[in-house]
C-alpha positions in Angstrom: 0.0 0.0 0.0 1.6 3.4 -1.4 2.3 5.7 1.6 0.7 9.1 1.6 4.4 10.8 0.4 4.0 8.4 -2.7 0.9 9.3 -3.6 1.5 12.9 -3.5 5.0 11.6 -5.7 2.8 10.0 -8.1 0.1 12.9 -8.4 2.9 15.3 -9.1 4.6 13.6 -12.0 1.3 12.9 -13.4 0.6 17.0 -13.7 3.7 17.5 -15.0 3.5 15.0 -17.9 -0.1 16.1 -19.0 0.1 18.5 -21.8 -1.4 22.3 -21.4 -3.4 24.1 -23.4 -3.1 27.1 -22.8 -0.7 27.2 -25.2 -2.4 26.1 -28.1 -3.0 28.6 -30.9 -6.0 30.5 -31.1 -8.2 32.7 -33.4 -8.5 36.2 -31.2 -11.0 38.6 -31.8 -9.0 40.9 -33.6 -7.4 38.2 -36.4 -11.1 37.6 -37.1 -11.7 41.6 -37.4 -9.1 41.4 -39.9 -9.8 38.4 -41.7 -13.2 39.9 -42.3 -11.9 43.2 -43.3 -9.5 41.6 -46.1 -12.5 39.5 -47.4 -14.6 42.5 -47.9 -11.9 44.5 -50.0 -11.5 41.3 -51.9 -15.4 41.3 -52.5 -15.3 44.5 -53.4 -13.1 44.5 -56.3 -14.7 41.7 -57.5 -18.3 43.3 -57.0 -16.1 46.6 -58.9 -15.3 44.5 -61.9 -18.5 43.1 -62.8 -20.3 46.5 -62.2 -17.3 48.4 -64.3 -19.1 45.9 -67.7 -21.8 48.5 -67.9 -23.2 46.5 -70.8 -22.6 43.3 -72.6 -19.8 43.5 -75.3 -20.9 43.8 -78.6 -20.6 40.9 -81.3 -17.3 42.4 -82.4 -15.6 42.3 -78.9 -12.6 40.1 -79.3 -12.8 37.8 -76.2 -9.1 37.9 -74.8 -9.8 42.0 -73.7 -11.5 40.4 -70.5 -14.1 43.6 -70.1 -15.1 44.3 -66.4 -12.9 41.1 -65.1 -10.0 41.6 -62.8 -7.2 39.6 -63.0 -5.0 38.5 -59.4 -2.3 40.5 -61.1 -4.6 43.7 -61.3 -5.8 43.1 -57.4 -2.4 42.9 -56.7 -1.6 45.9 -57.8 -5.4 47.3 -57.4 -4.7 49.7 -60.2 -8.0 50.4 -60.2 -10.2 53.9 -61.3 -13.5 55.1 -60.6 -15.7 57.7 -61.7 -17.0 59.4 -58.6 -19.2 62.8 -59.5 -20.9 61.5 -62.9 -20.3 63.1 -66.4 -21.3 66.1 -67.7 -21.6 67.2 -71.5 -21.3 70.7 -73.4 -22.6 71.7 -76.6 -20.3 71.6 -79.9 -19.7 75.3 -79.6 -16.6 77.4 -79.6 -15.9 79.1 -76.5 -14.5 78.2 -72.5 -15.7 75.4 -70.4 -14.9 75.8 -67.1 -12.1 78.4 -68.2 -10.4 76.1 -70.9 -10.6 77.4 -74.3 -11.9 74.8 -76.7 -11.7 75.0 -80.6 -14.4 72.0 -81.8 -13.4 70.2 -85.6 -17.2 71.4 -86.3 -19.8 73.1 -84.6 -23.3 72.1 -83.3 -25.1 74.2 -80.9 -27.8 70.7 -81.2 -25.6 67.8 -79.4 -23.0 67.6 -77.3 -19.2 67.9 -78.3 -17.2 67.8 -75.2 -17.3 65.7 -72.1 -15.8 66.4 -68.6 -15.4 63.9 -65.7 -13.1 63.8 -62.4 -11.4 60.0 -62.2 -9.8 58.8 -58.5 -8.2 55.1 -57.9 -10.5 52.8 -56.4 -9.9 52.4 -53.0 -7.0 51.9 -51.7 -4.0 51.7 -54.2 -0.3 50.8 -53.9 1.6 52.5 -56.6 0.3 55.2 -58.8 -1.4 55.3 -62.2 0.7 56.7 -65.2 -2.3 59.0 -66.9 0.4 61.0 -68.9 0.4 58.0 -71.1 -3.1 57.3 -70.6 -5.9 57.3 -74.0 -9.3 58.3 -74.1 -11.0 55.8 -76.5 -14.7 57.3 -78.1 -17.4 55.0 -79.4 -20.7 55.9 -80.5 -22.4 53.2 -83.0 -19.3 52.4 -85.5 -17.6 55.5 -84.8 -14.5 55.4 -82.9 -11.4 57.0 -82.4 -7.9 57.2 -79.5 -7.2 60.3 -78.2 -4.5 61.8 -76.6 -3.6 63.8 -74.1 -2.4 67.4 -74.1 -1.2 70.2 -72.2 -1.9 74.0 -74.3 -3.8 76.6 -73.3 -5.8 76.1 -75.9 -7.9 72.6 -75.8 -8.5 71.7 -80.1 -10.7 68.9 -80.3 -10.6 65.7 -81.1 -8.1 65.7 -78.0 -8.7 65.2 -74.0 -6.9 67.4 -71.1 -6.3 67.4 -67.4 -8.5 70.4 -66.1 -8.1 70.0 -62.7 -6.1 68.4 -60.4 -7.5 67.4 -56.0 -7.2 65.5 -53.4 -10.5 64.2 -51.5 -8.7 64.2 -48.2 -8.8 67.5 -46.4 -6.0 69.7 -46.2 -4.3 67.7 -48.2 -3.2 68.7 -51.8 -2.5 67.3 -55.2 1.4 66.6 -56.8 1.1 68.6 -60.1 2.7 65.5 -61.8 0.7 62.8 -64.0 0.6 60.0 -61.7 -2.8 59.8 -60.4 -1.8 58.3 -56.5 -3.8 57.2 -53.5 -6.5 60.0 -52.5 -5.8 62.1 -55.7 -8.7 63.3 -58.1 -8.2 64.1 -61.5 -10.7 66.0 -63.3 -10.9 65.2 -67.2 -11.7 67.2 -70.4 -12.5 64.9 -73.3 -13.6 66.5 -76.6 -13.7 63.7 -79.8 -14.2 64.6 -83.5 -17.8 63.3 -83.1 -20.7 64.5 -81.5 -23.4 63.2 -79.6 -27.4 64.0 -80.3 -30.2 63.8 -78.1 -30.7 60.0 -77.1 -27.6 58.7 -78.9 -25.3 56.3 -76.5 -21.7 56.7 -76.7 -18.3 55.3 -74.2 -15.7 56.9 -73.8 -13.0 54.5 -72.2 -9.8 55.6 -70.0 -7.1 53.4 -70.5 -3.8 53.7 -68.8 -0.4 51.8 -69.2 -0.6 50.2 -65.9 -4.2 49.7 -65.0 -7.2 48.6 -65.5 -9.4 50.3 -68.2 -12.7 52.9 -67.3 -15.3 52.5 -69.8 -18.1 54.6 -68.9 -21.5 54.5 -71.0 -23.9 57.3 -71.3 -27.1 58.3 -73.3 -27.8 61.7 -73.9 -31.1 63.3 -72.5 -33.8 64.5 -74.5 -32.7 68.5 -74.1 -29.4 69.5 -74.8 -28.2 72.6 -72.1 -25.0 74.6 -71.7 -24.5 72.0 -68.6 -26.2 68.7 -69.3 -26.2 66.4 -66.6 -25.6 62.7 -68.1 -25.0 61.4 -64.2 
């Protein structure tokens, strides 16, 4: 019969050779905050791609340009842009918008010849998007041409320019570069060779180097005005 020192012996090695768990990895309340956080920014590009489509590609869409689909490469990257304060459209007439001359191929006071827009990176970004070497694609029905960018005092159409340039974070200003970076907003001018009447549909596309491209699809309202809203 084990005497009483034994026993307490024999209790004591036993504690000592049963594992603890205390040790043992767990999931705390902040990993699953961020866990979740990560899958909604992956959700959200994903939801951003399919909503960037706007419409379904036309019979003549060549199927490797992958429309509104974003690659791992591009979320890696997230070279993303966005569109946040809608469109607006000015008549084909001769004369300043927003205090940039503009000289139009031809003139129509009836539809609209020139197109101006403000463009930011979607959400968060690492690295910046190159938009001095950035096109402006225009197609309305089987009309379509690339135009570039330029930098005169005087804006002569078919050509785009960089009107303004912000920063949606207070207090905080723009580089006067062309790299469109992290909070910056560039404001676009886009003026093609065509026009666009009263209910016609056109895109106009922004396509940088090193991101993905902008299409953004509008119809024109019934009235044309010195501002037309086309949202």
């Amino acid at each position: 019969m084990p005497t009483q020192d034994e026993t307490a012996e024999e209790r004591e090695t036993i504690i000592r050779r049963k594992p603890f768990r205390n040790n043992e990895p767990a999931i705390t309340g902040l990993e699953i905050i961020i866990l979740l956080v990560a899958g909604m920014l992956i959700i959200g590009y994903f939801v951003y791609g399919e909503l960037s489509q706007g419409k379904t590609p036309d019979a003549g869409t060549q199927p490797d340009q992958k429309q509104g689909m974003i690659s791992n490469a591009v979320v890696a990257t997230s070279n993303l842009l966005t569109d946040p304060g809608g469109m607006f459209g000015f008549p084909a007439v001769d004369g300043p918008i927003n205090g940039v001359p503009v000289r139009f191929r031809s003139q129509d006071p009836r539809a609209l010849g020139a197109f101006e827009f403000t463009i930011q990176p979607f959400m968060m970004t690492t690295g910046a998007i190159d938009m001095g070497h950035a096109s402006v694609i225009w197609e309305s029905g089987n009309d379509q041409e690339k135009l570039s960018l330029v930098q005169t005092p005087v804006l002569v159409c078919p050509n785009w320019t960089i009107t303004q340039k912000a920063n949606f974070v207070p207090l905080k200003g723009a580089d006067q570069d062309l790299l469109l970076e992290g909070s910056e907003q560039f404001t676009l001018l886009v003026c093609p060779a065509g026009h666009a009447a009263p209910y016609q549909q056109f895109t106009l596309t922004i396509e940088p180097e090193n991101g993905e491209i902008l299409p953004l699809t509008r119809t024109v309202p019934p009235g044309i005005t010195p501002v037309t809203n086309l949202g």
